[in-house]
N, CA, C and O atoms as CSV, one atom per row, in Angstrom:
chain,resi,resn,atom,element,x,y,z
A,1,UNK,N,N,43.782,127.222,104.285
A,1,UNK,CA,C,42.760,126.937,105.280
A,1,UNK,C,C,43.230,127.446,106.640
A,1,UNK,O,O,44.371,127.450,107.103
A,2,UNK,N,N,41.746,128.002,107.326
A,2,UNK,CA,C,42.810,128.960,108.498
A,2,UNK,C,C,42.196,127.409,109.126
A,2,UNK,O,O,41.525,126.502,108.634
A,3,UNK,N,N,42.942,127.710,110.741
A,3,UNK,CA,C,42.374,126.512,111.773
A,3,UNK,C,C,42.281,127.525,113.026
A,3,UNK,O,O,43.221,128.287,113.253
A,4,UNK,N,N,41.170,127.516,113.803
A,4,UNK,CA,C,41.814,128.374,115.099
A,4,UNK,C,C,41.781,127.703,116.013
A,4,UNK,O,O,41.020,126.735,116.030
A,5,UNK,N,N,42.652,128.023,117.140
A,5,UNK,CA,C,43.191,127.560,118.469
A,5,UNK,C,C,42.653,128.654,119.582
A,5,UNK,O,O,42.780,129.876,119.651
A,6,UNK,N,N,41.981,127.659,120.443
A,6,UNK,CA,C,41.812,128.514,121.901
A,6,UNK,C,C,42.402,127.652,122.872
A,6,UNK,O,O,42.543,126.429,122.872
A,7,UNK,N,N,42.788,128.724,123.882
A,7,UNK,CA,C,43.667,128.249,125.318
A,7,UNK,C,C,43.284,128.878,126.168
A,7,UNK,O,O,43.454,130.096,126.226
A,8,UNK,N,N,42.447,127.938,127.353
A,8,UNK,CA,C,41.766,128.276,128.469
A,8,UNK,C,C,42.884,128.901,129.668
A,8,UNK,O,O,43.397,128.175,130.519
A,9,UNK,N,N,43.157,130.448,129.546
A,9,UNK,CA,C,44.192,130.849,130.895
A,9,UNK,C,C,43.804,131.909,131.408
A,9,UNK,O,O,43.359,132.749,130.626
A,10,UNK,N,N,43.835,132.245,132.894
A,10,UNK,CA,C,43.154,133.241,133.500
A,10,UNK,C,C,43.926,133.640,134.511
A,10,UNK,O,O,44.127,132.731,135.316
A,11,UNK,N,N,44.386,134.559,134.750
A,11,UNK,CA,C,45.092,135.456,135.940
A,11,UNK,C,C,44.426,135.584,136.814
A,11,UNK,O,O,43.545,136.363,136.450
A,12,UNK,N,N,44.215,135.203,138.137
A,12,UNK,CA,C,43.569,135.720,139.039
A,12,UNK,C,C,44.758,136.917,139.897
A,12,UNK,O,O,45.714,136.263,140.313
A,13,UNK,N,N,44.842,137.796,140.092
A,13,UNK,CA,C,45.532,138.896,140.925
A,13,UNK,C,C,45.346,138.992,142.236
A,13,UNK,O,O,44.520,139.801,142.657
A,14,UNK,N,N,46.029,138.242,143.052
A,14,UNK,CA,C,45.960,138.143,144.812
A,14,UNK,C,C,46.147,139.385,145.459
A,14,UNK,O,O,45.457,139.778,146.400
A,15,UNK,N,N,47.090,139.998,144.946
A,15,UNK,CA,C,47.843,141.215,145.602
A,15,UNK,C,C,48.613,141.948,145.320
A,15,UNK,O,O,49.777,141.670,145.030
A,16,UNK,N,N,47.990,143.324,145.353
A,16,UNK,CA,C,49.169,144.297,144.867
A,16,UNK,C,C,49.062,144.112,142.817
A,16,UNK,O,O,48.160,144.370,142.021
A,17,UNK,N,N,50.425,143.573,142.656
A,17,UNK,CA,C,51.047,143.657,141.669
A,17,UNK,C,C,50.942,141.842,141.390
A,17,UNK,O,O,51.152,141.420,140.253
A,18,UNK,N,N,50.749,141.288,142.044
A,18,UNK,CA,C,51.161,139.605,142.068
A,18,UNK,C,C,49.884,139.053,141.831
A,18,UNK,O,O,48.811,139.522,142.209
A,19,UNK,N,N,50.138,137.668,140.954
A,19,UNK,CA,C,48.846,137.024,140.916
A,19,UNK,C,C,49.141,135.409,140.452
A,19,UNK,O,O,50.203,134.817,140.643
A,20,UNK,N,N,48.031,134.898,139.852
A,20,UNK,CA,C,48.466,133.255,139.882
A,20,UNK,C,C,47.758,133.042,138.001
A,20,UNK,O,O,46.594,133.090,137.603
A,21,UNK,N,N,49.035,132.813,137.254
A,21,UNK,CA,C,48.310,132.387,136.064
A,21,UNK,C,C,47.736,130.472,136.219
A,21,UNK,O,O,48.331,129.569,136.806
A,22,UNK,N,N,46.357,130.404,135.418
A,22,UNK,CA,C,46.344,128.983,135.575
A,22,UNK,C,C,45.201,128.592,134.370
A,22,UNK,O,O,44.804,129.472,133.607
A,23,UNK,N,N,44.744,127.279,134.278
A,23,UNK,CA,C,43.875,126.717,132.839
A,23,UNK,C,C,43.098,125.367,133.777
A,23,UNK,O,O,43.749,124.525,134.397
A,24,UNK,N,N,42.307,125.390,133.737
A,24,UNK,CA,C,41.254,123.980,133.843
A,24,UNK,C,C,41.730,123.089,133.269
A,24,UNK,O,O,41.520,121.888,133.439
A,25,UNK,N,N,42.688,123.801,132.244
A,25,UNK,CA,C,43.311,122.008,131.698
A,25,UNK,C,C,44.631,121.669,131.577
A,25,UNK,O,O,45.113,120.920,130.728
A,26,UNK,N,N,45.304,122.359,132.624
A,26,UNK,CA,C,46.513,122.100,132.642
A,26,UNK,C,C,46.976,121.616,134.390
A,26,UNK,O,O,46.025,122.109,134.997
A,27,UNK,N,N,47.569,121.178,135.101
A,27,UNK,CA,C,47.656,120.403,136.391
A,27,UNK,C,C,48.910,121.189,137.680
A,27,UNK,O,O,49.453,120.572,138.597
A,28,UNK,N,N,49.114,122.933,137.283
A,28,UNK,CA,C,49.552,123.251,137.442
A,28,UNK,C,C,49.422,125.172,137.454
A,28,UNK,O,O,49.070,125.735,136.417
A,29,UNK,N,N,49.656,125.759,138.364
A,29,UNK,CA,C,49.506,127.177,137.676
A,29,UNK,C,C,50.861,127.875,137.913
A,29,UNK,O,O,51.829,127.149,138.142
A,30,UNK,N,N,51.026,129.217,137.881
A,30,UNK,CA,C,52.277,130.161,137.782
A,30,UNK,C,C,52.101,131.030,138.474
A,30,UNK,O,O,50.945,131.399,138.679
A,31,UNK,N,N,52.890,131.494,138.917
A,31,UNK,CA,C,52.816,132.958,139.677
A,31,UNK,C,C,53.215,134.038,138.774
A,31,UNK,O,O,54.261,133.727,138.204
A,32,UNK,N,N,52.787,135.166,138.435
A,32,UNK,CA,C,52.995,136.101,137.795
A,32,UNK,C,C,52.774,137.374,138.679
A,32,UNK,O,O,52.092,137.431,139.702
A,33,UNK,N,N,53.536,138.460,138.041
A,33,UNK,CA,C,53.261,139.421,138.404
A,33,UNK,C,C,53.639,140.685,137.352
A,33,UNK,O,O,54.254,140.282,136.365
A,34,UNK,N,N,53.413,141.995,137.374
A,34,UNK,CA,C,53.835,143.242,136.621
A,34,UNK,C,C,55.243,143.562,136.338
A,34,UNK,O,O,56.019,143.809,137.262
A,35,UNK,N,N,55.560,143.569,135.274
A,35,UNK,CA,C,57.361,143.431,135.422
A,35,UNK,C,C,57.195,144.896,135.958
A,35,UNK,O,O,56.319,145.759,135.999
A,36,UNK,N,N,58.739,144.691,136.417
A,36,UNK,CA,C,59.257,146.221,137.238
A,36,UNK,C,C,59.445,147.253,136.575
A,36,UNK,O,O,60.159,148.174,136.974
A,37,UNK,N,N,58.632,147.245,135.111
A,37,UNK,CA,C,59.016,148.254,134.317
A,37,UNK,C,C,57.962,148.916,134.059
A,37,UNK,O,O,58.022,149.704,133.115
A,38,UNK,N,N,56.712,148.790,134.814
A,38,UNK,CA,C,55.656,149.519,135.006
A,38,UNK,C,C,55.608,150.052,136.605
A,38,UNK,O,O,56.429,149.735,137.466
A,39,UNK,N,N,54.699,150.748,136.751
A,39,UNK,CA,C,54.257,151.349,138.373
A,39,UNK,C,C,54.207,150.506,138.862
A,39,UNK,O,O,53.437,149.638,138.453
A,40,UNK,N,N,55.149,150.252,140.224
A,40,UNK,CA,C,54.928,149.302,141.566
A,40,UNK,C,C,54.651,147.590,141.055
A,40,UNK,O,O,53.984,146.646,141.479
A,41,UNK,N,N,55.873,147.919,139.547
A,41,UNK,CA,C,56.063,146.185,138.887
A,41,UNK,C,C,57.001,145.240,139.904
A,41,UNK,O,O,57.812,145.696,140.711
A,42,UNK,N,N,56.731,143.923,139.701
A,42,UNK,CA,C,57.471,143.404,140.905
A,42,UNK,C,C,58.557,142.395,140.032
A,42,UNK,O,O,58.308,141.532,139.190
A,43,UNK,N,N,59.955,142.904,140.631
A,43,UNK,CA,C,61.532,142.156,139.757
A,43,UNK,C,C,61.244,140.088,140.161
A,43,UNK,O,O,60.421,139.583,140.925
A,44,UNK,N,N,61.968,139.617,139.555
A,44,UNK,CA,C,62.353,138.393,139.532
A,44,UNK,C,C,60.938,137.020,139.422
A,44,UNK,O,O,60.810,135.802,139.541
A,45,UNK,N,N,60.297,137.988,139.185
A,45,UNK,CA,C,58.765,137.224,138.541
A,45,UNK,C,C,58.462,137.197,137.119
A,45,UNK,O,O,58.620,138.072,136.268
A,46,UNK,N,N,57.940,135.878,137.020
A,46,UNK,CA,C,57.374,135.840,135.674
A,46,UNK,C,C,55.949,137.176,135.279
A,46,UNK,O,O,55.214,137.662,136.138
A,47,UNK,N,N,55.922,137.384,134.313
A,47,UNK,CA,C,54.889,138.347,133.578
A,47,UNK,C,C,54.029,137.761,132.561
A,47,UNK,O,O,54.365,136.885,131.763
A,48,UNK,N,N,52.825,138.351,132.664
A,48,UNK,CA,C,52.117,137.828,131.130
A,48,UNK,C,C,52.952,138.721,130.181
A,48,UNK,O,O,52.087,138.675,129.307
A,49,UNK,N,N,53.702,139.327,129.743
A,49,UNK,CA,C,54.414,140.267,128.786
A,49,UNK,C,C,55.397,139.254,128.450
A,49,UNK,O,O,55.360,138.778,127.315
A,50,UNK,N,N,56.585,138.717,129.576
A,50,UNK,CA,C,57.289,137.402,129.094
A,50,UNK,C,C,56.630,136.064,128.821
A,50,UNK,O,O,57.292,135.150,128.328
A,51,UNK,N,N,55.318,135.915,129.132
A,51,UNK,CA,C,54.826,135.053,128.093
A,51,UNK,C,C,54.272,135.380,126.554
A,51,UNK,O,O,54.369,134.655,125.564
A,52,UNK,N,N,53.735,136.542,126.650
A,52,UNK,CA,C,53.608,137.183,125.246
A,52,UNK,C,C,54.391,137.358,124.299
A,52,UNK,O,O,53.972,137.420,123.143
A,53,UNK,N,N,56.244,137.522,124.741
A,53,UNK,CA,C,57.471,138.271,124.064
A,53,UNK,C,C,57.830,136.580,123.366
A,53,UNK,O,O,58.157,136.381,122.196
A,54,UNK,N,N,57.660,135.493,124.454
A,54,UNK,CA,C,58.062,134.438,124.279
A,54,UNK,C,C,57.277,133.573,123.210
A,54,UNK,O,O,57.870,132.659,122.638
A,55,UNK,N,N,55.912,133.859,122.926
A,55,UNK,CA,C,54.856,133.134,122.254
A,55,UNK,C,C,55.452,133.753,120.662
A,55,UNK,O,O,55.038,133.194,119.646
A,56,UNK,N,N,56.378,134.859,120.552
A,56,UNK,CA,C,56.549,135.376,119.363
A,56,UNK,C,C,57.826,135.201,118.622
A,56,UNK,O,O,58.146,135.761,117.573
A,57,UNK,N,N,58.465,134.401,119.272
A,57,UNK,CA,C,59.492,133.849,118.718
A,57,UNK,C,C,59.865,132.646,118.348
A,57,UNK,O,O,60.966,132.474,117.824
């Protein structure tokens, strides 16, 4: 039996390369941005890619 799961999260992008991950149902959001391993990525920030790399292990 499958079951599926949805999770309300949305990036809004302030600037540049930087932006704010967050959910309507969570009491808190993140700052994210482009890791530095793309064009004009920004170092020592979280990424949706390190949340993606992380969801797979």
């Amino acid at each position: 039996m499958q079951v599926e799961h949805f999770y309300d999260v949305s990036i809004n992008w302030k600037q540049d390369r930087v932006g704010v991950a967050s959910s309507e149902v969570l009491p808190s959001s993140i700052e994210v941005a482009t890791p530095p391993e793309f064009p004009k990525g920004v170092a020592g920030v979280w990424s949706p890619e390190h949340f993606f790399c992380s969801s797979c292990k």
